[in-house]
N, C-alpha and C positions, 0 to 999 in steps of 0.2 A: 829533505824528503820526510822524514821523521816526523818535522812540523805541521807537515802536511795532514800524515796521516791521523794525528792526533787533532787536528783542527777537524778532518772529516768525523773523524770519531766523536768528538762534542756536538761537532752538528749533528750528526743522524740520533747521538743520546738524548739531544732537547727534541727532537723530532718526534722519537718514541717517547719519551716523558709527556710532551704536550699533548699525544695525539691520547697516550694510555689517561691522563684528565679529562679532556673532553670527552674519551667515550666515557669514559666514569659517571661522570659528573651528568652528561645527558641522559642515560639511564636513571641517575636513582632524583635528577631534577626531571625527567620527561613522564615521571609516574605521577608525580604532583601534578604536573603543567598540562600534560597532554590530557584533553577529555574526552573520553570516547561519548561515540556520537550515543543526543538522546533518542528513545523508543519514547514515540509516544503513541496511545493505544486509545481511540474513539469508541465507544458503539453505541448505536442508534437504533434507536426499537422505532421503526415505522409499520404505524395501523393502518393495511387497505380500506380505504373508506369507499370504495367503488362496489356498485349493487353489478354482478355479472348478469346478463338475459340472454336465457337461451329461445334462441326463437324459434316458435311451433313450428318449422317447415322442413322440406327436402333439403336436406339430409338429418337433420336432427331429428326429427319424430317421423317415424314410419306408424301409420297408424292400421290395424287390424285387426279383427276377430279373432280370438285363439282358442275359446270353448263359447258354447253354448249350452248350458243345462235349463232343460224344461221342467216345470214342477207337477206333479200331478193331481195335486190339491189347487181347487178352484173354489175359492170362497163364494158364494150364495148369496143374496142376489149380486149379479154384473151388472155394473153401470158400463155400458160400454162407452156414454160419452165424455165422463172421468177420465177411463182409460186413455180416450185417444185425449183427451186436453193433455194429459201428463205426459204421455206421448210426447205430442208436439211442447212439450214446454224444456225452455233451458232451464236445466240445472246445474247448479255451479257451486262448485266444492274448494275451499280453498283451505288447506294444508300447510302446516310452519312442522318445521324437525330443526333443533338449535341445543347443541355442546359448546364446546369451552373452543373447539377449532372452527366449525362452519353453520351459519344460519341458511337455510333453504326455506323458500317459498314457493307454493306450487298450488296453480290455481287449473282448474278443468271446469270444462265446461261441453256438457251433456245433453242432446237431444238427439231423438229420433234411434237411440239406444247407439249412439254414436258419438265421438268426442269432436267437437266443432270448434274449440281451443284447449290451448294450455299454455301459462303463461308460469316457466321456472325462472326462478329469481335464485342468486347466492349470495353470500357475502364471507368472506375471508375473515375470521374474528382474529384469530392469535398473530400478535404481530411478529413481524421478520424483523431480525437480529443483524444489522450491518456493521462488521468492524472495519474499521480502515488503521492500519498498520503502517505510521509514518517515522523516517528515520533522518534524524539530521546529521548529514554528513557535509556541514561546513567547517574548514578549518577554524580552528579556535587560537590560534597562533601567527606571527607574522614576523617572528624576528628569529636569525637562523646564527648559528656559530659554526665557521667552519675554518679548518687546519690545512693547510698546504704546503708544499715545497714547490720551489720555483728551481732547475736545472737548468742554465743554457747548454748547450747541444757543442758549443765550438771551444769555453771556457768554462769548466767547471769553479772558477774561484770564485765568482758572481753567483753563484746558488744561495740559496733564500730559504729560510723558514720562516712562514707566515701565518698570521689568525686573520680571520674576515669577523665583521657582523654584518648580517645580510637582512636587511628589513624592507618594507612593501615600496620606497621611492631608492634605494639605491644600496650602496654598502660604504663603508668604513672599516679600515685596519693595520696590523704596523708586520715589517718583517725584520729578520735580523739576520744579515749575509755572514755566517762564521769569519769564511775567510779576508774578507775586506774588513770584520770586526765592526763594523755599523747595524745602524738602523734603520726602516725608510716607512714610513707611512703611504699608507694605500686609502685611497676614495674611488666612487663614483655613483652614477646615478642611472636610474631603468633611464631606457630609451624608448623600449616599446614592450610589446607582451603579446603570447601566441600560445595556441593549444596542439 
């Protein structure tokens, strides 16, 4: 009985010995090995190159009188048929206003003391800033160490301390039964794979 309990006792001390290496060992080898994933950081200056137009109609240009001022000086002599040529003549007035953000174009056109078009143009000069923020989070690893104990449930003489290596087609590794006082080597191989 004695035997016994001293044969448990060695087993479960290499148990704790091997499991306290492997964390060990994984931590101050998992700071080297393991990579955290990279950040990688893009940005792209894209210039609108598109002329915007706004077009002269309902609803964008409401067109209306909003004062009238008469003048009371009448230059000497009147040609009255200057007047009405210029009257009836289109005039057309074309306008740029352009900063460091936006170019506008704006062109009117006048007759009959009335606007008979307009043609607004823009264009967007400062370009837009796109970053894309990408993260690689692919394993950087494929081969795994892991520690176990094997118990049967009916015969505790047959219990196992084991190491695995665990890699991308299968595993590999050995156990050692206290009480039987042997050794047994372990294999095998993926079968299949599921998420």
């Amino acid at each position: 009985m004695i035997a016994k309990i001293k044969d448990y006792l060695i087993g479960i001390s290499i148990l704790i010995i091997l499991l306290l290496f492997a964390f060990i060992g994984g931590c101050q080898r998992g700071k080297r090995i393991k990579i955290c994933p990279e950040i990688i950081t893009n940005v792209v200056h894209v210039t609108d190159t598109v002329i915007y137009n706004i077009v002269d109609s309902f609803p964008y240009y409401i067109s209306h009188t909003d004062t009238i001022i008469y003048t009371d000086t009448v230059i000497q002599p009147v040609d009255t048929a200057m007047i009405l040529m210029d009257y009836f003549a289109l005039h057309v007035y074309n306008r740029t206003w352009e900063d460091s953000l936006i170019k506008i174009d704006l062109r009117d056109t006048v007759t009959q003391n009335r606007f008979t078009g307009n043609d607004f143009k823009y264009r967007i000069l400062r370009p837009q800033t796109i970053t894309n923020i990408t993260q690689d989070n692919s394993v950087h690893y494929s081969k795994y160490l892991y520690g176990g104990v094997d118990i049967p449930f009916y015969n505790a003489e047959y219990s196992e301390v084991s190491l695995l290596i665990a890699f991308k087609k299968g595993y590999i590794g050995a156990g050692y039964a206290p009480f039987q006082k042997g050794f047994s080597l372990k294999t095998g191989i993926k079968l299949f794979t599921w998420e």
